[in-house]
DOMAR-137085 format. One record per residue (C-alpha): residue in three letters; x, y, z. Coordinates in Angstrom, 1 decimal, padded with zeros to 4 digits. Example, Ala and Ser with C-alpha at 12.3 -4.5 7.8 and 13.67 -1.06 7.14 Angstrom:
<nulums>
 residu      u      v      w
    ALA  012.3 -004.5  007.8
    SER  013.7 -001.1  007.1
</nulums>
This chain:
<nulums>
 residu      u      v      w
    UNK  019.8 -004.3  025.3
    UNK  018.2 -006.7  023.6
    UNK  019.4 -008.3  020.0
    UNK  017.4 -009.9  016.8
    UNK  018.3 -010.4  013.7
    UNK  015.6 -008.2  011.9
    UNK  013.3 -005.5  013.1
    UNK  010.3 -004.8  011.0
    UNK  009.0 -001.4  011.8
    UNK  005.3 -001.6  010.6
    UNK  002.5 -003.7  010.7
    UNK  000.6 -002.7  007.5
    UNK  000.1 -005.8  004.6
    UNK  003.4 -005.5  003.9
    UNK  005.2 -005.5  007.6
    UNK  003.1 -008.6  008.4
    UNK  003.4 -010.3  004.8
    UNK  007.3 -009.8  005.5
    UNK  006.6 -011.3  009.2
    UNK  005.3 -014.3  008.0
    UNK  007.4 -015.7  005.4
    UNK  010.5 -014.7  008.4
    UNK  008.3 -016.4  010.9
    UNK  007.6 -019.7  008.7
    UNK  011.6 -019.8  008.0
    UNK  012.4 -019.4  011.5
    UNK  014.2 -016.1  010.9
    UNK  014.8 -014.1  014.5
    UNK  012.7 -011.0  013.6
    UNK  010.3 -008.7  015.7
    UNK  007.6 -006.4  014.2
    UNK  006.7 -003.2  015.7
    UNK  003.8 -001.5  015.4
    UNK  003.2  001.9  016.5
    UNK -001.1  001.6  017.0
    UNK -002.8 -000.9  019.3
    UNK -005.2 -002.0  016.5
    UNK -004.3 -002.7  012.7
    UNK -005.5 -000.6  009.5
    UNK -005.8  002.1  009.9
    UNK -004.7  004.4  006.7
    UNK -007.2  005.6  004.1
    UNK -007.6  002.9  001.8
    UNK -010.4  001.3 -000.4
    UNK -009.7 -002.1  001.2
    UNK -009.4 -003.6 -002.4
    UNK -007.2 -006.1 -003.6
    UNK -006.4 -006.8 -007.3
    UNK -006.7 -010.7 -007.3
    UNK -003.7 -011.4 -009.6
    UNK -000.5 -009.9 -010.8
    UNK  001.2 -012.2 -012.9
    UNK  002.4 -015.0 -011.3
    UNK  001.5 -014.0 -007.9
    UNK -002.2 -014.1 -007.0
    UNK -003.8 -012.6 -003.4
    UNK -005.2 -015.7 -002.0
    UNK -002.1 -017.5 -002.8
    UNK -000.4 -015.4 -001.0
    UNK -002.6 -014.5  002.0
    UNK -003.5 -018.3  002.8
    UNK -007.0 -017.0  004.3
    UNK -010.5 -016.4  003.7
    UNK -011.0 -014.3  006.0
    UNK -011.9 -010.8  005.2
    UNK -012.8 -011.3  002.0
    UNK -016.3 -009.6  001.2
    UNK -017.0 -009.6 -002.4
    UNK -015.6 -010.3 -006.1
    UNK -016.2 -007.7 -008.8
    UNK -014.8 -008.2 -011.9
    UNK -015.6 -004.4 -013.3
    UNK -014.9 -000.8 -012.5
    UNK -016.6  002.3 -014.4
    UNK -014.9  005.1 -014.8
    UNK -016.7  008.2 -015.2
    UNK -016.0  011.5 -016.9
    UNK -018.1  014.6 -017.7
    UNK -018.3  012.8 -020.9
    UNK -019.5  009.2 -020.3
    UNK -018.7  006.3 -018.5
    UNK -016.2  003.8 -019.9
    UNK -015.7  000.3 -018.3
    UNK -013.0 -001.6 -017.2
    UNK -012.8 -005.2 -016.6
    UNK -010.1 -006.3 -014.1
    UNK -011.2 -008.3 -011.0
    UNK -010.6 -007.0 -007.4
    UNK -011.5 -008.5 -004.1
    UNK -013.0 -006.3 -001.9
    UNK -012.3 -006.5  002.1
    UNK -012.7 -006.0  005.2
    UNK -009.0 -004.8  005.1
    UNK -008.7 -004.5  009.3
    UNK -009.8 -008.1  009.0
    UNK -007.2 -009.3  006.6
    UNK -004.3 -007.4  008.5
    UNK -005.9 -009.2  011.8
    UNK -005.7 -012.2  010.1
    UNK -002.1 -012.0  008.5
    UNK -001.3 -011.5  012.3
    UNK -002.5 -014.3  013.7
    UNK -000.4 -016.4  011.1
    UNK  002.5 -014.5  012.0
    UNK  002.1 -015.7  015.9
    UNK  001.1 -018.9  015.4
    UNK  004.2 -019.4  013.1
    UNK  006.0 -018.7  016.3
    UNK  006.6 -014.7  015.2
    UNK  007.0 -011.5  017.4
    UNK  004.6 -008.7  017.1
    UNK  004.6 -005.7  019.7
    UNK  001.3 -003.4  019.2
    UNK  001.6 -000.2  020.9
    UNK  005.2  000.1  020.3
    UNK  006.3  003.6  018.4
    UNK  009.6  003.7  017.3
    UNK  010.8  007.4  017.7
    UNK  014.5  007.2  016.6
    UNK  017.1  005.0  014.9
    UNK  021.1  005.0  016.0
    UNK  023.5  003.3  013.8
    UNK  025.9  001.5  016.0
    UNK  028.9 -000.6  014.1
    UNK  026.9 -002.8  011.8
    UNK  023.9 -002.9  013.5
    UNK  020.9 -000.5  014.3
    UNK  019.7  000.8  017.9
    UNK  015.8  001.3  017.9
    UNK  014.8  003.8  020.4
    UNK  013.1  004.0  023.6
    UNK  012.6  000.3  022.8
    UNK  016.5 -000.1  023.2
    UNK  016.6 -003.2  020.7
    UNK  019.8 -004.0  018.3
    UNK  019.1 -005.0  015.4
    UNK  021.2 -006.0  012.3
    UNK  019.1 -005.8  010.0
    UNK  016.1 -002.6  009.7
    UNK  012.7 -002.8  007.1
    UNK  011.6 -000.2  007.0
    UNK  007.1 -001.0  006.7
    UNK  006.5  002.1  007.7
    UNK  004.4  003.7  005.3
    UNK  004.8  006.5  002.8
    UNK  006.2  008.7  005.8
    UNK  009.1  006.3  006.7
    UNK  011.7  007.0  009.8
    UNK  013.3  004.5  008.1
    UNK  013.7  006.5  004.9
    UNK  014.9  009.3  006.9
    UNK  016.9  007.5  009.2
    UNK  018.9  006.5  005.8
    UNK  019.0  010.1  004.5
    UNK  016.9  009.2  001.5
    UNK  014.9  012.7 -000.3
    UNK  010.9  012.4  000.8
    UNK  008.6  010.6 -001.9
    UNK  006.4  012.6 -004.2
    UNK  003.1  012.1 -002.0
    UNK -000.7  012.9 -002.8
    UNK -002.9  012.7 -000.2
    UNK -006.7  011.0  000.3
    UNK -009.1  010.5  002.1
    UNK -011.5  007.3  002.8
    UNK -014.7  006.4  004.7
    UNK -017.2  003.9  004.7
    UNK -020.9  004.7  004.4
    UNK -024.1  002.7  004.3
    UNK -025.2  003.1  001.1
    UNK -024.8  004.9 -002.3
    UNK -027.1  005.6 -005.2
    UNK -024.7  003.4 -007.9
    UNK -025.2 -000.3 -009.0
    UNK -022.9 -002.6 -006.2
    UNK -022.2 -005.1 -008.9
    UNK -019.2 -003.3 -010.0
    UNK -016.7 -000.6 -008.5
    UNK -017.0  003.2 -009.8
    UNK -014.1  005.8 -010.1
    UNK -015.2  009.7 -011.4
    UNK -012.6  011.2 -012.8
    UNK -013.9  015.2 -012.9
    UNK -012.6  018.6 -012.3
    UNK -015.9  020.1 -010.9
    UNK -015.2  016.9 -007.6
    UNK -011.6  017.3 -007.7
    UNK -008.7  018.2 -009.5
    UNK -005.7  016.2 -010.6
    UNK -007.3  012.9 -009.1
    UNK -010.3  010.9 -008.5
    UNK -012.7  010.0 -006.4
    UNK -014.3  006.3 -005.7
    UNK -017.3  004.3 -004.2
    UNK -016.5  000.5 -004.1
    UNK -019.6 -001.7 -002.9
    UNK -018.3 -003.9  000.3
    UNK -020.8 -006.8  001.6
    UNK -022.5 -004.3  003.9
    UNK -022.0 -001.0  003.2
    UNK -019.6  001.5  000.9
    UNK -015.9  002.5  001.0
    UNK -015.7  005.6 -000.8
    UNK -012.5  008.2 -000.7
    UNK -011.4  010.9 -002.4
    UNK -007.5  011.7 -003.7
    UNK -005.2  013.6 -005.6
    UNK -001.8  014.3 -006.3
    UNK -001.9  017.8 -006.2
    UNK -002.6  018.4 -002.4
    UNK -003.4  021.9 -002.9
    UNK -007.3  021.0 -003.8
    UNK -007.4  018.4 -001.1
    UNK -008.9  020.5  001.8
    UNK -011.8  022.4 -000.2
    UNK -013.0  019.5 -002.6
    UNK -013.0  017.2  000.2
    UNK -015.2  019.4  001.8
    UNK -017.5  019.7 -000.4
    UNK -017.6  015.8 -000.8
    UNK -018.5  015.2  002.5
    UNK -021.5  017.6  002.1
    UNK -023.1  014.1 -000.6
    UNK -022.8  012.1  002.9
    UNK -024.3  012.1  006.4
    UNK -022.4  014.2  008.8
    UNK -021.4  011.6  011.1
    UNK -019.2  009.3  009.3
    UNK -015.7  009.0  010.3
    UNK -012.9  010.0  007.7
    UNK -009.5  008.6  007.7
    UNK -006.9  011.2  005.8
    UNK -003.9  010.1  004.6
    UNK -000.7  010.6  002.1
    UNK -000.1  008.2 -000.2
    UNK  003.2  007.4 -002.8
    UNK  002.5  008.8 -006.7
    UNK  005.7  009.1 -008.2
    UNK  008.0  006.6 -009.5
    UNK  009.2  003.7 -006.5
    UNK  012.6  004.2 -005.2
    UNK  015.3  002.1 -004.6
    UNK  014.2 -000.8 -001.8
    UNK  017.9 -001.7 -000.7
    UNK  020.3  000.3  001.2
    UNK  023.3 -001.3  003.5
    UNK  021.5 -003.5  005.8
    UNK  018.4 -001.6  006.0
    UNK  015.5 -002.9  003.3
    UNK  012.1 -000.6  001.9
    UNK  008.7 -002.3  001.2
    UNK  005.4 -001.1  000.1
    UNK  004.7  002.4  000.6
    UNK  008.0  003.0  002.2
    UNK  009.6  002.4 -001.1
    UNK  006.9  003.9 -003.2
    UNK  005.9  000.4 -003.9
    UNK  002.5  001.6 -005.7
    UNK  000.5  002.1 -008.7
    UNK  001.1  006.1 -008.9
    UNK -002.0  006.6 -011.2
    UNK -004.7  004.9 -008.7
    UNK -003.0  005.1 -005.5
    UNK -003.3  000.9 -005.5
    UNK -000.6 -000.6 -003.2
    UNK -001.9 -003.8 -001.0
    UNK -001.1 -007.0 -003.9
    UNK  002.0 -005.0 -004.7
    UNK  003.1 -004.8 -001.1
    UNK  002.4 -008.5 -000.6
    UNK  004.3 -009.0 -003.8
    UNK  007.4 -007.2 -002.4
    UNK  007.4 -008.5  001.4
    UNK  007.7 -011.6 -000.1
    UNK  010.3 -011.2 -002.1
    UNK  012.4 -009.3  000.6
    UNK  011.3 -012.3  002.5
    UNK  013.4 -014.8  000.8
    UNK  016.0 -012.7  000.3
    UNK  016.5 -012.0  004.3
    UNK  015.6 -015.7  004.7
    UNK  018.8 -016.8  002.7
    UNK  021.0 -014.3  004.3
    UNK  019.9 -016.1  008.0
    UNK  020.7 -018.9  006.9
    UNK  024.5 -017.9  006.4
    UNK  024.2 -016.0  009.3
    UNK  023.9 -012.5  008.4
    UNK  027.8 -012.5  007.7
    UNK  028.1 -011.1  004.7
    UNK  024.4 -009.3  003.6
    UNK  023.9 -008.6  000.0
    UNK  020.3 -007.7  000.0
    UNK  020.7 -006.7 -003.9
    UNK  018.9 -009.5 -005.5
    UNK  015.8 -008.2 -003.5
    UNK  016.5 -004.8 -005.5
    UNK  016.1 -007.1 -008.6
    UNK  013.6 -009.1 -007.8
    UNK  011.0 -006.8 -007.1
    UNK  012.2 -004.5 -010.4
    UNK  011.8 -007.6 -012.6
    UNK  008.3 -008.4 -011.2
    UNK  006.7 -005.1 -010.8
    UNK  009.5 -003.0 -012.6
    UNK  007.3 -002.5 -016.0
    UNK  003.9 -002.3 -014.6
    UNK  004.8  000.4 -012.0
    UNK  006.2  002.1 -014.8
    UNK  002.8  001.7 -017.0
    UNK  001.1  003.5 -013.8
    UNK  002.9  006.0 -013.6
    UNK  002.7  006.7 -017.1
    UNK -001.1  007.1 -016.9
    UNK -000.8  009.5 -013.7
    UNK  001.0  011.7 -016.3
    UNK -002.0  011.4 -018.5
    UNK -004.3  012.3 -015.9
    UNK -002.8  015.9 -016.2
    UNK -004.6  015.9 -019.4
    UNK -007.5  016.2 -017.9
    UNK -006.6  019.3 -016.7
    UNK -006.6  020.7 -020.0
    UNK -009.2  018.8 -021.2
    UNK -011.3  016.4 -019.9
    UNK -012.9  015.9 -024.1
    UNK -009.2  014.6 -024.9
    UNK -008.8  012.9 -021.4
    UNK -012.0  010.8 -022.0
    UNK -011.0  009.7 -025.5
    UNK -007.1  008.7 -024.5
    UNK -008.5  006.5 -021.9
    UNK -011.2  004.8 -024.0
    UNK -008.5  004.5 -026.6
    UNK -006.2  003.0 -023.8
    UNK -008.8  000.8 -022.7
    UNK -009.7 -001.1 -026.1
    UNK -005.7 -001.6 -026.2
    UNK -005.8 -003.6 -022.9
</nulums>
């Protein structure tokens, strides 16, 4: 059997975020990831540059993988286009998670590729990961917006949409800006998007309501060659959930860590891990003997607490548009001069 203070299962931005603030305090941690190679989840690959206090390449310490700067998105509607200003960083996102894992290592960090964690096993205060047989005291659950972790702990199932993502060569849109279309006709109850990379396209398509995914994603393949390679995948929309239970800690999409009205999790999930970093940093430093993981719970409410809130918010207003995209179009101009 072997023993470490914290197991990290998932090696997403926010598994190896968490993994290298451990790592760079000398926490006894190991991160396990199920798939040989990072990234692989349907994503855009874009990174809102700043939230608040906390900015990406503050936190990321890299160049690496970064592509492009664009500093607008246009959001479409049967009845115009409206534009948003709000700078993102666009990615190679394989790169970055790549590159967050070579910091982890050369901070002297454990990461195990290939390594699926089928089942956990409470056992006194610690945790039994299985077929890996390693004891753990402390579990984070990384893991995505499907978490064993989450059910491990009993917790009810997030409120998941689902979406799908690509990349493609080129598309007929001007690259200097990112482009959203909200309409009914492409798919209901969501959105889809074509954000301009250095070399080529990431464009997806999601919704909350999964019952439109399977036809309208057909018919969105049909604008793009056949042989491109889509990555499907369910993503958090409701409200996040509480991060903190016992010894066992929730970050990103695990805990619903996400903007529910654009899907937009990667700054927030560096924001989290980082905060459930120094929280599992000062409990190693008394040992683990008494672990209050609350003000982790606090942290993260305090610093994303209103904004996820805002989010969600305008996912409710998105069902608008299924009653009428005329009154959708004019709330979110109207919300857009307020910001």
């Amino acid at each position: 059997m072997e023993d470490v203070d914290v197991a990290i299962l998932g090696g997403g931005i926010a598994g190896l975020t968490l993994a290298k603030w451990l790592a760079e305090e000398g926490v006894d941690f190991v991160l396990l990831e199920e798939h040989q190679r990072f990234f692989h989840k349907a994503c855009g690959e874009g990174f809102y540059e700043q939230m608040g206090e906390h900015s990406f390449t503050h936190l990321y310490e890299s160049n690496r993988g970064i592509e492009r700067r664009l500093e607008e998105t246009a959001v479409s509607t049967p009845h115009g286009i409206l534009t948003v200003r709000l700078p993102v960083l666009m990615t190679d996102k394989r790169a970055v998670e790549e590159e967050l894992a070579r910091q982890v290592r050369a901070r002297g960090g454990i990461i195990r590729t290939g390594e699926k964690v089928e089942a956990l096993e409470r056992q006194g205060r610690a945790t039994i990961l299985w077929p890996q047989g390693i004891r753990s005291r402390v579990v984070v659950g990384a893991d995505g917006a499907r978490s064993l972790v989450r059910r491990h702990l009993g917790l009810p199932p997030l409120h998941l949409g689902i979406a799908a993502a690509t990349r493609c060569p080129s598309v007929d849109l001007p690259d200097r800006m990112l482009h959203v279309e909200f309409k009914r006709s492409v798919i209901p109850c969501g959105y889809a998007w074509y954000f301009p990379k250095k070399e080529c396209w990431n464009v997806g398509i999601g919704t909350y309501a999964p019952r439109y995914f399977k036809p309208c994603l057909a018919s969105f393949k049909k604008r793009f060659s056949d042989n491109l390679s889509w990555a499907v995948d369910s993503l958090p929309i409701g409200r996040p959930q509480p991060a903190v239970h016992h010894t066992s800690l929730l970050v990103g999409d695990a805990a619903g860590q996400v903007f529910a009205a654009t899907g937009s999790g990667n700054l927030p999930a560096m924001i989290c891990a980082t905060l459930a970093a120094r929280t599992l940093s000062r409990a190693a430093r008394h040992g683990f003997r008494t672990p209050d993981f609350s003000d982790y719970e606090r942290a993260w409410r305090a610093t994303l607490g209103k904004p996820f809130a805002r989010s969600h918010r305008l996912r409710q207003l998105t069902r608008t548009a299924q009653i009428s995209e005329h009154l959708f179009h004019l709330l979110l101009k109207t919300g857009i001069k307020m910001s």
